[in-house]
Gaussian input, Z-matrix of N, CA and C with variables (Angstrom, degrees):
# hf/3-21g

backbone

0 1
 N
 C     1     B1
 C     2     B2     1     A1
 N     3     B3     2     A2     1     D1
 C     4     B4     3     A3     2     D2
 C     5     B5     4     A4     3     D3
 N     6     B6     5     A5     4     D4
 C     7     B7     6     A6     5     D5
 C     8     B8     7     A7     6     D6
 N     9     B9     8     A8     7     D7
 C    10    B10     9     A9     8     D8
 C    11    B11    10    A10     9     D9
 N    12    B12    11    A11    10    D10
 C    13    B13    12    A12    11    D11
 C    14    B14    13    A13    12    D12
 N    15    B15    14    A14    13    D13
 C    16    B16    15    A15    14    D14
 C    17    B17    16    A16    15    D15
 N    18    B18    17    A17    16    D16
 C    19    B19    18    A18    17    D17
 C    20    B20    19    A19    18    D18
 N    21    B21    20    A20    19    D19
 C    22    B22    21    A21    20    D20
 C    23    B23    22    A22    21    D21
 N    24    B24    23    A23    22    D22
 C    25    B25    24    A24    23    D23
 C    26    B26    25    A25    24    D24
 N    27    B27    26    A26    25    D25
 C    28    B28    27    A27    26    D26
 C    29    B29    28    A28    27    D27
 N    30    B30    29    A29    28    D28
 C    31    B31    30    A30    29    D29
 C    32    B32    31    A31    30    D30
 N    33    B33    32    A32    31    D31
 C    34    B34    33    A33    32    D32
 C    35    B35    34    A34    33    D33
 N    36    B36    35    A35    34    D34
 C    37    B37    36    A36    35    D35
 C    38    B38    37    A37    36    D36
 N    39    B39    38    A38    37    D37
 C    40    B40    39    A39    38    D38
 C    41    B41    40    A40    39    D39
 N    42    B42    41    A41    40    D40
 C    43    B43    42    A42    41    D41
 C    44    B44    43    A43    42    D42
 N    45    B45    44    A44    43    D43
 C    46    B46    45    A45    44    D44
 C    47    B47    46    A46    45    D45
 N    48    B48    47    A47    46    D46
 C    49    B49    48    A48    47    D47
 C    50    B50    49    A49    48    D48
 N    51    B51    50    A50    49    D49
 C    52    B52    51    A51    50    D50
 C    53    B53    52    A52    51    D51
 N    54    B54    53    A53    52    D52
 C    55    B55    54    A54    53    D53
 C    56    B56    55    A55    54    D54
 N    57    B57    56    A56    55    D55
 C    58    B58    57    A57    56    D56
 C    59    B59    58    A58    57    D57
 N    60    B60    59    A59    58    D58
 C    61    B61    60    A60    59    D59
 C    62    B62    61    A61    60    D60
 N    63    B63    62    A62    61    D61
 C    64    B64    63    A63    62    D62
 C    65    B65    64    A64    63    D63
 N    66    B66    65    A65    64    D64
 C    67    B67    66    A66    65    D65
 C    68    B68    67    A67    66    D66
 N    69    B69    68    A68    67    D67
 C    70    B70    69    A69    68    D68
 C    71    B71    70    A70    69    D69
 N    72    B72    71    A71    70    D70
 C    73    B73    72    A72    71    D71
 C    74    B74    73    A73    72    D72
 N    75    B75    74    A74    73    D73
 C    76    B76    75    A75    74    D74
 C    77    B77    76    A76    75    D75
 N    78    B78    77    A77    76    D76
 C    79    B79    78    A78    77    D77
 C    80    B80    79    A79    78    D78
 N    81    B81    80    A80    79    D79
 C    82    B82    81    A81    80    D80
 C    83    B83    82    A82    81    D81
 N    84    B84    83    A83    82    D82
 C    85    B85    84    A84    83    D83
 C    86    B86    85    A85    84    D84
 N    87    B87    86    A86    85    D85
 C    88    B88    87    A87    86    D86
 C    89    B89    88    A88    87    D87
 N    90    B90    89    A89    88    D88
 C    91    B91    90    A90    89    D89
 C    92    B92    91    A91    90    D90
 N    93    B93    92    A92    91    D91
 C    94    B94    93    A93    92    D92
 C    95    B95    94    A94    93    D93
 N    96    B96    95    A95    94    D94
 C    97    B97    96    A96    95    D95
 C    98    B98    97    A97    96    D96
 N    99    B99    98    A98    97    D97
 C   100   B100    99    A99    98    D98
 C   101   B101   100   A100    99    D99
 N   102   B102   101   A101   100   D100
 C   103   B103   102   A102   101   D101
 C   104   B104   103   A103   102   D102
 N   105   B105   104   A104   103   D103
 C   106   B106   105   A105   104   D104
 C   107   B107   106   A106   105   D105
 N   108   B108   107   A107   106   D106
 C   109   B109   108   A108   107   D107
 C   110   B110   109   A109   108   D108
 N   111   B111   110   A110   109   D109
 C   112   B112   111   A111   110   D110
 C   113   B113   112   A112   111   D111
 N   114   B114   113   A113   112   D112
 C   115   B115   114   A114   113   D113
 C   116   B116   115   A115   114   D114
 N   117   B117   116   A116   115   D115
 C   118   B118   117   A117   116   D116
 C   119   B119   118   A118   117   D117
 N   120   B120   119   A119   118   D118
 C   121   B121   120   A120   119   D119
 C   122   B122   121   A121   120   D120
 N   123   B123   122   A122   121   D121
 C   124   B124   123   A123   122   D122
 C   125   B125   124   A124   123   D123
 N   126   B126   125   A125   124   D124
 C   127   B127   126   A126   125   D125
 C   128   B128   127   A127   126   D126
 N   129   B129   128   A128   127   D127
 C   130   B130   129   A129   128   D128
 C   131   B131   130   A130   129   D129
 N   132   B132   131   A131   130   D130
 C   133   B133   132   A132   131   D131
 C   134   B134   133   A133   132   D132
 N   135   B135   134   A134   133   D133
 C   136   B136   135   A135   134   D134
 C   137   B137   136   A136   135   D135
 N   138   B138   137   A137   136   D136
 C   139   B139   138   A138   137   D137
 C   140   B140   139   A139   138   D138
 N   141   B141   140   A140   139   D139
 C   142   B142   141   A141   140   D140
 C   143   B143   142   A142   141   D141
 N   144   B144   143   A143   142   D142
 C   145   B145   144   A144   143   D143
 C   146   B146   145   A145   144   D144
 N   147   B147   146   A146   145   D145
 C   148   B148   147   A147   146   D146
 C   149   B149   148   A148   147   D147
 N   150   B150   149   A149   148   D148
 C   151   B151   150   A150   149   D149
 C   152   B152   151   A151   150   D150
 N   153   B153   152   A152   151   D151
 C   154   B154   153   A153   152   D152
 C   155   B155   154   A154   153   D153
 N   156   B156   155   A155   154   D154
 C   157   B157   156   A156   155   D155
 C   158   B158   157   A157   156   D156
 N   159   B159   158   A158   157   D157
 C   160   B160   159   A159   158   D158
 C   161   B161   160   A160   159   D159
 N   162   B162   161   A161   160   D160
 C   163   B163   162   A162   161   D161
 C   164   B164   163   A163   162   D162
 N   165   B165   164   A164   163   D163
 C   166   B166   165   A165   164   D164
 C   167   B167   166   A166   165   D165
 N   168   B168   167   A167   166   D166
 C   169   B169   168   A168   167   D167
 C   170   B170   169   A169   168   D168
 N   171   B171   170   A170   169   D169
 C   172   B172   171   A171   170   D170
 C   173   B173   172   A172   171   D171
 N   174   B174   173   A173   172   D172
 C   175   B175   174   A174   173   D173
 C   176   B176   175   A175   174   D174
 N   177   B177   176   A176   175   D175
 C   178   B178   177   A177   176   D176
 C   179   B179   178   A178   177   D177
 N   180   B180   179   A179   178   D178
 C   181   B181   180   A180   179   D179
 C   182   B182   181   A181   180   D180
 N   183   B183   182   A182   181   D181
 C   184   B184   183   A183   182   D182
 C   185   B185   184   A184   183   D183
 N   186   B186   185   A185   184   D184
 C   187   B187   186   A186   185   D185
 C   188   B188   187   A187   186   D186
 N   189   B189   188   A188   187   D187
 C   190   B190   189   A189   188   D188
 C   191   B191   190   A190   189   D189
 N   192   B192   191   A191   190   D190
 C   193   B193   192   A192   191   D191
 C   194   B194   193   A193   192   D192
 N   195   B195   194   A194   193   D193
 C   196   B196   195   A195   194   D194
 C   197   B197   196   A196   195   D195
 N   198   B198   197   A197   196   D196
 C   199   B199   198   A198   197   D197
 C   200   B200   199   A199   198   D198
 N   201   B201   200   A200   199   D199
 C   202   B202   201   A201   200   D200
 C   203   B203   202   A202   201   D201
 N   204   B204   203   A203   202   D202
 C   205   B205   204   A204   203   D203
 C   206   B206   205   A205   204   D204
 N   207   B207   206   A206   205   D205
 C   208   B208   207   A207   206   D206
 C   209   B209   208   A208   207   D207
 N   210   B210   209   A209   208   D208
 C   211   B211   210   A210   209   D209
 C   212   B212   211   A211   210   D210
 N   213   B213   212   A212   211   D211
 C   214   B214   213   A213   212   D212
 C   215   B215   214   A214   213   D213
 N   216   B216   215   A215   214   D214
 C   217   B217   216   A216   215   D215
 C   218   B218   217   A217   216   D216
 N   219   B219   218   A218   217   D217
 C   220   B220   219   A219   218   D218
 C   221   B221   220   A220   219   D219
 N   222   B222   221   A221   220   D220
 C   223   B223   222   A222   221   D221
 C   224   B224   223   A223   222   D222
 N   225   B225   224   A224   223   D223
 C   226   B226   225   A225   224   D224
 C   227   B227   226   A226   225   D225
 N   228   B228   227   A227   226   D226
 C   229   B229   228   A228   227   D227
 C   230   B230   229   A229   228   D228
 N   231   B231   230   A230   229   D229
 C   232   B232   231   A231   230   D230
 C   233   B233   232   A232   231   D231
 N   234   B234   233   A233   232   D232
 C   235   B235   234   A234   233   D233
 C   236   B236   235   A235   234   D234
 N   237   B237   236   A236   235   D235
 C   238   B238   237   A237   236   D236
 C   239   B239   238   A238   237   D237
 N   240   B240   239   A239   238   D238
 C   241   B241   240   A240   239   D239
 C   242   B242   241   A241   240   D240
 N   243   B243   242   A242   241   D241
 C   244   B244   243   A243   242   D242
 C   245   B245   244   A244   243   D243
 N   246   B246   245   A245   244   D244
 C   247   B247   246   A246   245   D245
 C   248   B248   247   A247   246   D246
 N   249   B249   248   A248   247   D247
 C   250   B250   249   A249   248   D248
 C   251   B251   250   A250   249   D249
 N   252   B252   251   A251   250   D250
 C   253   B253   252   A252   251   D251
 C   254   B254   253   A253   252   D252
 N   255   B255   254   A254   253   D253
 C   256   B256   255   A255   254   D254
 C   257   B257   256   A256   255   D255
 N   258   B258   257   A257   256   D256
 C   259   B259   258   A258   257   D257
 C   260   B260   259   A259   258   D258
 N   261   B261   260   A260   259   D259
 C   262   B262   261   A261   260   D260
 C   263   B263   262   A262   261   D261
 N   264   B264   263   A263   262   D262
 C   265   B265   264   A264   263   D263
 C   266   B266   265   A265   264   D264

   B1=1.4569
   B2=1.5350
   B3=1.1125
   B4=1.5496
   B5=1.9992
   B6=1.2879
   B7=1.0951
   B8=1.9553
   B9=1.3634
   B10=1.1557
   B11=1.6756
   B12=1.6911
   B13=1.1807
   B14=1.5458
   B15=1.6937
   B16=1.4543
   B17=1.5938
   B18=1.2315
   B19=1.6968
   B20=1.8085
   B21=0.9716
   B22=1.5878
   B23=1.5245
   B24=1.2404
   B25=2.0394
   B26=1.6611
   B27=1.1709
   B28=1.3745
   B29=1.6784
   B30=1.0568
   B31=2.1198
   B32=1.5293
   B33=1.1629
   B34=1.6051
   B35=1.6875
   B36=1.0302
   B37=1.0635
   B38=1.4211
   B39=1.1441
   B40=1.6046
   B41=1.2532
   B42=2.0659
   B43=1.3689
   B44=2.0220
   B45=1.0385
   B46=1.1552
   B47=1.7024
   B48=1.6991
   B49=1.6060
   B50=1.7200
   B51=1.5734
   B52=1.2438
   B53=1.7516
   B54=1.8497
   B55=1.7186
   B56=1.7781
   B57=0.9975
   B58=1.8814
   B59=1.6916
   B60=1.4873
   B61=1.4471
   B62=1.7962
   B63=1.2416
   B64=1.5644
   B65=1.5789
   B66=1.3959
   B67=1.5962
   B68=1.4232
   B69=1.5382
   B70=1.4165
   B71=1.9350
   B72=1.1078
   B73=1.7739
   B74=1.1707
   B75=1.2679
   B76=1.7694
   B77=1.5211
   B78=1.8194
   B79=1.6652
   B80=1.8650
   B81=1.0948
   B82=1.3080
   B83=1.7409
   B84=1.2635
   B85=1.9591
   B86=1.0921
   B87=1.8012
   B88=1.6554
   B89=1.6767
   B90=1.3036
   B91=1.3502
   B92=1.0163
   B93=1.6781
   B94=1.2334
   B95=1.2543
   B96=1.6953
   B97=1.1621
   B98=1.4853
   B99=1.2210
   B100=1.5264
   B101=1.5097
   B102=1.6837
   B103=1.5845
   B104=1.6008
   B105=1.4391
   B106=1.7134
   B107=1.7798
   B108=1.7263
   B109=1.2746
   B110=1.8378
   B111=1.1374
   B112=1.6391
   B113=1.1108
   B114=1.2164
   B115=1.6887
   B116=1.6472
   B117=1.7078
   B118=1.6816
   B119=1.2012
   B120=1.1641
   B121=1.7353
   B122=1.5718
   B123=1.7744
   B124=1.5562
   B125=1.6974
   B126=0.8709
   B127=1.5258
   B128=1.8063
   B129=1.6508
   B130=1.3285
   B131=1.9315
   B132=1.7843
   B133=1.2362
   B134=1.8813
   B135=1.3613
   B136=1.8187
   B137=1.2794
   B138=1.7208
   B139=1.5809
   B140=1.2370
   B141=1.1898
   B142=1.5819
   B143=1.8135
   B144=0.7936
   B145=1.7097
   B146=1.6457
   B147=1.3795
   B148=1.7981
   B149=1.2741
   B150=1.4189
   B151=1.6019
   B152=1.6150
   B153=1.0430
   B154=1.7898
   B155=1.1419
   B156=1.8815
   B157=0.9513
   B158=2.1030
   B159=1.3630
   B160=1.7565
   B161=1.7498
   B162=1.4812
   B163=1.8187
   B164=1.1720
   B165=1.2835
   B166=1.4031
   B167=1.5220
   B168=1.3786
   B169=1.8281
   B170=1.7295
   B171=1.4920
   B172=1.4480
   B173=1.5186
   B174=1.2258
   B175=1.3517
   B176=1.6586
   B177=1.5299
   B178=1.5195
   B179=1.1601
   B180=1.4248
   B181=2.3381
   B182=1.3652
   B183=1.2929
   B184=1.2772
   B185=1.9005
   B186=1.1996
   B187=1.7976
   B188=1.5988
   B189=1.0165
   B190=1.1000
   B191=1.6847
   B192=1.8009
   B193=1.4227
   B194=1.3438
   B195=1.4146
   B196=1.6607
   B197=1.7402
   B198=1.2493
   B199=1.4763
   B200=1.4984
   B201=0.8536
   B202=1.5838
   B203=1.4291
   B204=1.4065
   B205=1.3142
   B206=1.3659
   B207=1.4266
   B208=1.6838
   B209=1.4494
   B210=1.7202
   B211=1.1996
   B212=1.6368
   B213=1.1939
   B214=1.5942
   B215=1.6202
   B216=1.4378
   B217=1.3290
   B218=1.5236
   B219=1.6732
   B220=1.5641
   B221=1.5369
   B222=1.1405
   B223=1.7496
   B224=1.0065
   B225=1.3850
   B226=1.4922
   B227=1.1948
   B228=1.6083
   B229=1.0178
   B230=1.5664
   B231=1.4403
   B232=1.8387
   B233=1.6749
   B234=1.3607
   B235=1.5409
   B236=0.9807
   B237=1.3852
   B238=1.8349
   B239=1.5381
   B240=0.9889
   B241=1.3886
   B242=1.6775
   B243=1.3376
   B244=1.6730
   B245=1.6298
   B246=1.1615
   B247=1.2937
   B248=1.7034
   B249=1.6363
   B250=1.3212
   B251=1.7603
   B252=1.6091
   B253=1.3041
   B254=1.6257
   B255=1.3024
   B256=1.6015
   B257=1.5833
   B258=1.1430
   B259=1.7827
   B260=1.6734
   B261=1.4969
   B262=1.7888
   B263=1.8418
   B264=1.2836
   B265=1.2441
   B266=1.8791
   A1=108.59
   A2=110.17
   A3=118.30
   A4=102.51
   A5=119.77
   A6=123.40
   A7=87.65
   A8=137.09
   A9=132.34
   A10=129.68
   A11=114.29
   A12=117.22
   A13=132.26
   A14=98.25
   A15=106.47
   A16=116.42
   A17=120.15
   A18=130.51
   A19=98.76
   A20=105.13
   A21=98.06
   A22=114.46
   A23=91.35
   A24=88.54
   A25=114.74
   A26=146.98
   A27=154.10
   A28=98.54
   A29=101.18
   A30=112.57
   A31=95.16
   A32=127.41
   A33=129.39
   A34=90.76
   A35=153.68
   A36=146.67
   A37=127.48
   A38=111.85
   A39=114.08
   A40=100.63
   A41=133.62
   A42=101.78
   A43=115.54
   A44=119.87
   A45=99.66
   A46=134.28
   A47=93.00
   A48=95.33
   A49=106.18
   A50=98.66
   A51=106.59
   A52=100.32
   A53=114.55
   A54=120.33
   A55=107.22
   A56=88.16
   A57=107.35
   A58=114.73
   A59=104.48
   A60=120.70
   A61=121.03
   A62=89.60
   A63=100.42
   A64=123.66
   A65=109.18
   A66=119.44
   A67=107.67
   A68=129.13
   A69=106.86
   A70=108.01
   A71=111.99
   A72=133.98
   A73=116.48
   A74=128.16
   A75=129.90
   A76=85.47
   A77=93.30
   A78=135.88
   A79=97.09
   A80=114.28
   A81=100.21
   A82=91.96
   A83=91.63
   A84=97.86
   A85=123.62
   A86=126.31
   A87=139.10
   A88=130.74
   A89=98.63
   A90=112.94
   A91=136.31
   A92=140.26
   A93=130.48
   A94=119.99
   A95=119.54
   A96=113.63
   A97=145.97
   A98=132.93
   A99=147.85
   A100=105.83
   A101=94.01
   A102=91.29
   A103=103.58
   A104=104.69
   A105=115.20
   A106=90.04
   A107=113.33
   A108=113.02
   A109=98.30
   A110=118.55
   A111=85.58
   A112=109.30
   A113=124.44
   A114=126.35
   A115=120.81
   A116=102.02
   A117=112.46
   A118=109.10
   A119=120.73
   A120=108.70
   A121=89.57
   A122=95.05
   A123=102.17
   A124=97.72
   A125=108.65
   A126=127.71
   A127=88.60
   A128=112.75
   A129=116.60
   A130=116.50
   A131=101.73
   A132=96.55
   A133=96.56
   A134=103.07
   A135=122.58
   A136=114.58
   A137=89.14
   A138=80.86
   A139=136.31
   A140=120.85
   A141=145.80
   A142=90.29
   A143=104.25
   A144=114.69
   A145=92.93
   A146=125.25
   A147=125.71
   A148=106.09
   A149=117.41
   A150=118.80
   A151=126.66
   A152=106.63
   A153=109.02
   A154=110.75
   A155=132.59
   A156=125.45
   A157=97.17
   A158=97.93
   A159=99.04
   A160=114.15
   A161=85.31
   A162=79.62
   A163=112.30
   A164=128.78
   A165=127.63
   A166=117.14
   A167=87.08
   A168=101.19
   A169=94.72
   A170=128.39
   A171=137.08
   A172=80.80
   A173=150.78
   A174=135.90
   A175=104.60
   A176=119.26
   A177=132.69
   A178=117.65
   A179=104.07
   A180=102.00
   A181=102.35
   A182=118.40
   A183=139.33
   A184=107.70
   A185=108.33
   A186=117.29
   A187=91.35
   A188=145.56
   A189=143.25
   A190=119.46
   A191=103.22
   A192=100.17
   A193=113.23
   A194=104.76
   A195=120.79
   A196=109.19
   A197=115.15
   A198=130.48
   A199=119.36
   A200=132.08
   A201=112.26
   A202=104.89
   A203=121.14
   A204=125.76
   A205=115.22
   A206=95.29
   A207=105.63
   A208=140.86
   A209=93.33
   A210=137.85
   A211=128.78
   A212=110.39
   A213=114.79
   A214=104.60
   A215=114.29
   A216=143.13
   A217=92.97
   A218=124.48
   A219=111.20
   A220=88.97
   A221=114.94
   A222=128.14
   A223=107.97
   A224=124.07
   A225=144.34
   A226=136.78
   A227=109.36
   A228=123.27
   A229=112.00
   A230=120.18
   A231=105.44
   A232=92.38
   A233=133.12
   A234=114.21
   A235=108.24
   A236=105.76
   A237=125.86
   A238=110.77
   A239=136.01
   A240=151.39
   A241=116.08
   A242=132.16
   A243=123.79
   A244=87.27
   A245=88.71
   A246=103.66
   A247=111.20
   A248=97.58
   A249=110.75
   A250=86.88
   A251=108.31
   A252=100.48
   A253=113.67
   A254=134.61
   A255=138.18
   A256=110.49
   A257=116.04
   A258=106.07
   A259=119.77
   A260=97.39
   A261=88.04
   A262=95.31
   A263=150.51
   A264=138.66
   A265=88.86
   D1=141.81
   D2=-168.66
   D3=-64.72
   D4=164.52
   D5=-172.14
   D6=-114.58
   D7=106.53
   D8=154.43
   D9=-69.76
   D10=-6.88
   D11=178.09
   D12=-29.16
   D13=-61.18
   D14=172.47
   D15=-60.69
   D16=-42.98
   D17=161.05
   D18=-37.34
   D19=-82.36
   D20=-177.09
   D21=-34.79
   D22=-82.92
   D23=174.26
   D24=-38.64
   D25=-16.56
   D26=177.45
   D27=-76.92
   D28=-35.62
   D29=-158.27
   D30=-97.18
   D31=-28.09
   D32=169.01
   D33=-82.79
   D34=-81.38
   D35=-174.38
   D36=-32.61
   D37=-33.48
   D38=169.84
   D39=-91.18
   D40=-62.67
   D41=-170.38
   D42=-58.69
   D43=-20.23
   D44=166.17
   D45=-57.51
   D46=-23.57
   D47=-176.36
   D48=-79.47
   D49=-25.35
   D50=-158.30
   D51=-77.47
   D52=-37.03
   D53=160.50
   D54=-32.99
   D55=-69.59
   D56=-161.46
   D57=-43.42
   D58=-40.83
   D59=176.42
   D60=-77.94
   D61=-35.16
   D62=174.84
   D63=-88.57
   D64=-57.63
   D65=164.77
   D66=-6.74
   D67=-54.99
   D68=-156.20
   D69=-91.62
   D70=-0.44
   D71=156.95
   D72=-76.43
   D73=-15.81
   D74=174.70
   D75=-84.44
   D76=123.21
   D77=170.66
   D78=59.80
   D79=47.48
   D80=-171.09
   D81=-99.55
   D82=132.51
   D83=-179.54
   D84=-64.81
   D85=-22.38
   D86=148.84
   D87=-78.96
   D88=23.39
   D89=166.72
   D90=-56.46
   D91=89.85
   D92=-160.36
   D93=-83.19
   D94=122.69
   D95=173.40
   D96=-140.27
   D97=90.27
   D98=-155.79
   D99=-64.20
   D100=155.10
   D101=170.98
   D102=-117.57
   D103=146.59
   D104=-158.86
   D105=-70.46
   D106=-159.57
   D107=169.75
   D108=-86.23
   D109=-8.62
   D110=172.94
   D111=-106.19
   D112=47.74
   D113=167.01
   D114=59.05
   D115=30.99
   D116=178.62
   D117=-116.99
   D118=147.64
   D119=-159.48
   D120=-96.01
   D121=158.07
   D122=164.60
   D123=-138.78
   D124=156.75
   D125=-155.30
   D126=-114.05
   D127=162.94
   D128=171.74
   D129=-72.50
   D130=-22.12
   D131=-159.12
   D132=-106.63
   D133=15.45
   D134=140.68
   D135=-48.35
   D136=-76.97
   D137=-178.60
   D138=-90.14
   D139=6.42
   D140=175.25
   D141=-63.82
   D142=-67.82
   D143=-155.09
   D144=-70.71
   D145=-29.10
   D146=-179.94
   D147=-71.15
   D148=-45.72
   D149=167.77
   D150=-81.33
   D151=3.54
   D152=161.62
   D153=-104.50
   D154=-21.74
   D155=-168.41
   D156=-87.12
   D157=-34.24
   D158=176.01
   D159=-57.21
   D160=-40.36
   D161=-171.76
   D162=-78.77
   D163=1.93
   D164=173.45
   D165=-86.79
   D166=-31.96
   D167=-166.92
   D168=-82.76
   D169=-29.65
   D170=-173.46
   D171=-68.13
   D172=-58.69
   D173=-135.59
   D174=-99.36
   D175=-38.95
   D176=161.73
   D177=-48.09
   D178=-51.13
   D179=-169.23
   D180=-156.29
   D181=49.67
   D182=142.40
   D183=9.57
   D184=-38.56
   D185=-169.48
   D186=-89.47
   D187=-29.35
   D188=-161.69
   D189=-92.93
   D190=140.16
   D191=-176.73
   D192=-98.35
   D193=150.19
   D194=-172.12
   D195=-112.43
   D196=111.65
   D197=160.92
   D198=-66.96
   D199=151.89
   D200=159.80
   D201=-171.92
   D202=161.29
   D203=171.15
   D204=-39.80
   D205=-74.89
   D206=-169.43
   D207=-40.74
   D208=-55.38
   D209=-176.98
   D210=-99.54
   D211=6.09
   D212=177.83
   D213=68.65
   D214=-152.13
   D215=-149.70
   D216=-104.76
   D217=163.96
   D218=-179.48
   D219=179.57
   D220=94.20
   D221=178.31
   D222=97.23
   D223=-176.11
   D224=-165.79
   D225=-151.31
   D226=26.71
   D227=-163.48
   D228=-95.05
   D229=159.99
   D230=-152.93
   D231=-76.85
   D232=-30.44
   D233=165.09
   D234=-78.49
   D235=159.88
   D236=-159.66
   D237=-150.80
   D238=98.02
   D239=175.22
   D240=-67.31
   D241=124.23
   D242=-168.53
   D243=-129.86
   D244=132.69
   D245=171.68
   D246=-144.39
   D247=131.91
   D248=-167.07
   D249=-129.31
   D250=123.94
   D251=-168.40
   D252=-76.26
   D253=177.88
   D254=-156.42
   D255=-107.16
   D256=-13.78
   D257=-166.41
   D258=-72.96
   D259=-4.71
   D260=162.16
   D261=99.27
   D262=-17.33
   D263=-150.76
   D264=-81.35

């Protein structure tokens, strides 16, 4: 059976990066926020937190594919990382 340990510690490590970067955009009254083509809003600190959480995961497991809201699909590797960013919009 596979050992997911290091996976866990990787997934605490990014949502923490992904807390730290966003936190000061939760309820912020200059919050910028667009609506995609299917009429769901995405906020700047969407994609702020989708592109810190990729570049972390690009530099960690390089072999591995990344899903994500923002940004679609990105490699092909048989693990697959989804990331749906946290700020609530």
């Amino acid at each position: 059976m596979p050992d997911y340990h290091d996976d866990l510690r990787l997934a605490h490590v990014l949502a923490d990066a992904a807390d730290a970067a966003t936190m000061d955009r939760f309820k912020a009254l200059d919050l910028k926020v667009e609506t995609k083509p299917d009429m769901t809003p995405v906020s700047e600190a969407d994609k702020a937190a989708e592109e810190l959480i990729r570049g972390h995961l690009h530099r960690a497991r390089p072999r591995d594919a990344i899903l994500g809201e923002e940004y679609g699909v990105e490699g092909s590797g048989p693990r697959r990382w989804v990331i749906d960013p946290i700020d609530g919009t």
